[in-house]
MIMAR-290373 format. One line per 8 residues: number of its first residue (from 1); for each residue x, y, z of C-alpha. Coordinates in steps of 0.02 Angstrom, whole numbers, padded with zeros to 5 digits. Example, Ala and Ser with C-alpha at 12.3 -4.5 7.8 and 13.67 -1.06 7.14 Angstrom:
<rs>
1> 00615:-00225:00390 ~ 00684:-00053:00357
</rs>
This chain:
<rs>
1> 00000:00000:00000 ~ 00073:00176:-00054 ~ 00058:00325:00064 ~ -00077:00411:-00072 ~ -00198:00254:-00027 ~ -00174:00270:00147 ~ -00210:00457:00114 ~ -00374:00445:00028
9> -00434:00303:00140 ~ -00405:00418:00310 ~ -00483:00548:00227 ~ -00644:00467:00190 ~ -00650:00386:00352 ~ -00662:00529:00426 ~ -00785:00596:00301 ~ -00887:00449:00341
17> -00881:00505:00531 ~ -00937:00660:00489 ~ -01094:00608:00386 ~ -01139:00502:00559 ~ -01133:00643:00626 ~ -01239:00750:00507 ~ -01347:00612:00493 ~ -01379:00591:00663
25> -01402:00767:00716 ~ -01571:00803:00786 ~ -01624:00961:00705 ~ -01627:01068:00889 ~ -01451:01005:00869 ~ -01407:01061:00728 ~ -01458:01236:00738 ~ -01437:01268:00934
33> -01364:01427:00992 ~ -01349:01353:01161 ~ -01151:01335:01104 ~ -01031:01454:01021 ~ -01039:01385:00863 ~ -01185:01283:00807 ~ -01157:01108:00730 ~ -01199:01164:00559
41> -01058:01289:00558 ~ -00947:01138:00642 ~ -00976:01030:00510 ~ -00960:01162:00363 ~ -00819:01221:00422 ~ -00735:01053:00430 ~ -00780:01014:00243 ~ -00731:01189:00178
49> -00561:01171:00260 ~ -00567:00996:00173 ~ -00603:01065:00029 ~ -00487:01187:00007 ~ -00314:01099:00078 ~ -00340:00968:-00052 ~ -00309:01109:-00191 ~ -00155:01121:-00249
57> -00129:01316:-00210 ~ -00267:01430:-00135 ~ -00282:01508:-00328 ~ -00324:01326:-00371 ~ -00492:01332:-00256 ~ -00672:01341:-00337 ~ -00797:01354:-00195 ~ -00945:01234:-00173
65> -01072:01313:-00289 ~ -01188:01334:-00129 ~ -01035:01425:-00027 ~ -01077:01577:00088 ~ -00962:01713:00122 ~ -00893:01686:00278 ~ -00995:01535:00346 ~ -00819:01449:00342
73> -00745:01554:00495 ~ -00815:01488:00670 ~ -00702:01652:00771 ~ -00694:01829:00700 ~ -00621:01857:00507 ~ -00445:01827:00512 ~ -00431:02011:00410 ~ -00462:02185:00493
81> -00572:02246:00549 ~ -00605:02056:00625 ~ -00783:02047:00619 ~ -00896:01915:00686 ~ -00932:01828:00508 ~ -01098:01839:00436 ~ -01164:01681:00416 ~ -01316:01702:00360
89> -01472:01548:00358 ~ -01394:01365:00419 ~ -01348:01231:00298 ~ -01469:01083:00303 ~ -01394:00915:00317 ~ -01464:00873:00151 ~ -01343:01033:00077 ~ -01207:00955:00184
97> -01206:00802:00152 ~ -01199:00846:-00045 ~ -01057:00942:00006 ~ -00976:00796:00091 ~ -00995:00696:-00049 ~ -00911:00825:-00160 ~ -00750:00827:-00045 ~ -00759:00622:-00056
105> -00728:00658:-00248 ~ -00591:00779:-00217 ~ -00502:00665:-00108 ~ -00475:00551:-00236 ~ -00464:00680:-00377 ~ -00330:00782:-00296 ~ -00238:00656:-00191 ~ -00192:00553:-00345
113> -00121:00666:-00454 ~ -00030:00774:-00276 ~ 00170:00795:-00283 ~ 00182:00759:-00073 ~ 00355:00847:-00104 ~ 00286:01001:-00157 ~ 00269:01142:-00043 ~ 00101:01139:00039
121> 00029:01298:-00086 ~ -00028:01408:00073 ~ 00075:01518:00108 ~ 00006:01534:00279 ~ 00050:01320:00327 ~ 00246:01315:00279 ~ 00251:01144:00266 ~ 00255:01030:00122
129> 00105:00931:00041 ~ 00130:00763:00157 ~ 00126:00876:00306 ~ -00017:00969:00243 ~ -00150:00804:00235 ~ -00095:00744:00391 ~ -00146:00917:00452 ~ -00288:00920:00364
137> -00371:00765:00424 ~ -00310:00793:00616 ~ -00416:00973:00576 ~ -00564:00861:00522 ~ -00586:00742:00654 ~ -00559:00862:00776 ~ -00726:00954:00741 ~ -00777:00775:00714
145> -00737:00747:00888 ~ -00843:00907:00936 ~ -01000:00843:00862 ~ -00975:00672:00919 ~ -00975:00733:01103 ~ -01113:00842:01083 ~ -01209:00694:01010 ~ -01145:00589:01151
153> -01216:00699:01269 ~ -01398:00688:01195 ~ -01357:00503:01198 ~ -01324:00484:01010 ~ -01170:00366:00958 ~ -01049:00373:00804 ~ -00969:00229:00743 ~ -00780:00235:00714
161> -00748:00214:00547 ~ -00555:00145:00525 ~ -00521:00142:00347 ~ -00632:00158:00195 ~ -00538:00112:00017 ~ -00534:00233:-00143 ~ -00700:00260:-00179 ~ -00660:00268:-00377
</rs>
């Protein structure tokens, strides 16, 4: 097994996790302001960072056709004047979960054809492309993790997915 395979399969592991977790998600869940963030942004937020860190360079990224401005940022813009971002309506699982299945297709798109010697292509993570997915799925699971214990606490359980082959 090449490192690309084990790539791709982590990856949609954890996607699989995550659409548990969407699935599962009563809707006061989903959309409760009772936390910081609600679970929608969570979980959008994990598949836009997804997303984008399987492009090769930040020029390289094409939004999901139902993107919102700023709906990716769960603290303040990261530019002056730092505002709260405007988020706007909540996703619906059904919108996520189509997003989800987008960033299965990337993985496999993107991850084939990667150079994991190449310099990661933001210039904000100076670290090479490797480094970069190993980053990138750590960043998914952890909000995995978030939803998963908020779930637990209503007494709803994921399963841990362990490896899932190339889906092409």
């Amino acid at each position: 097994m090449d490192i690309k395979t084990v790539i791709k399969s982590q990856y949609h592991a954890s996607l699989e996790m995550l659409r548990q977790a969407i699935l599962k998600c009563p809707d006061p869940l989903w959309a409760s302001t009772a936390f910081k963030n609600q679970s929608w942004r969570i979980a959008f937020h994990a598949l836009f960072y997804t997303h984008l860190y399987l492009q090769a360079t930040e020029k390289d990224f094409v939004p999901w056709s139902k993107h919102r401005d700023e709906s990716q940022f769960l603290g303040r813009t990261p530019w002056p004047p730092h505002n709260e971002p405007k988020t706007g309506k909540p996703y619906v699982q059904e919108e996520l979960l189509e997003y989800l299945d987008l960033c299965h297709a990337e993985v496999d798109a993107q991850v084939e054809k990667m150079n994991l010697e190449n310099p990661s292509g933001f210039d904000w993570l100076p670290f090479d492309k490797a480094e970069l997915q190993v980053y990138n799925i750590r960043h998914l699971q952890q909000h995995i993790g978030e939803l998963c214990e908020r779930l637990g606490n209503q007494g709803i359980e994921i399963d841990w997915t362990g490896m899932v082959p190339s889906r092409t």
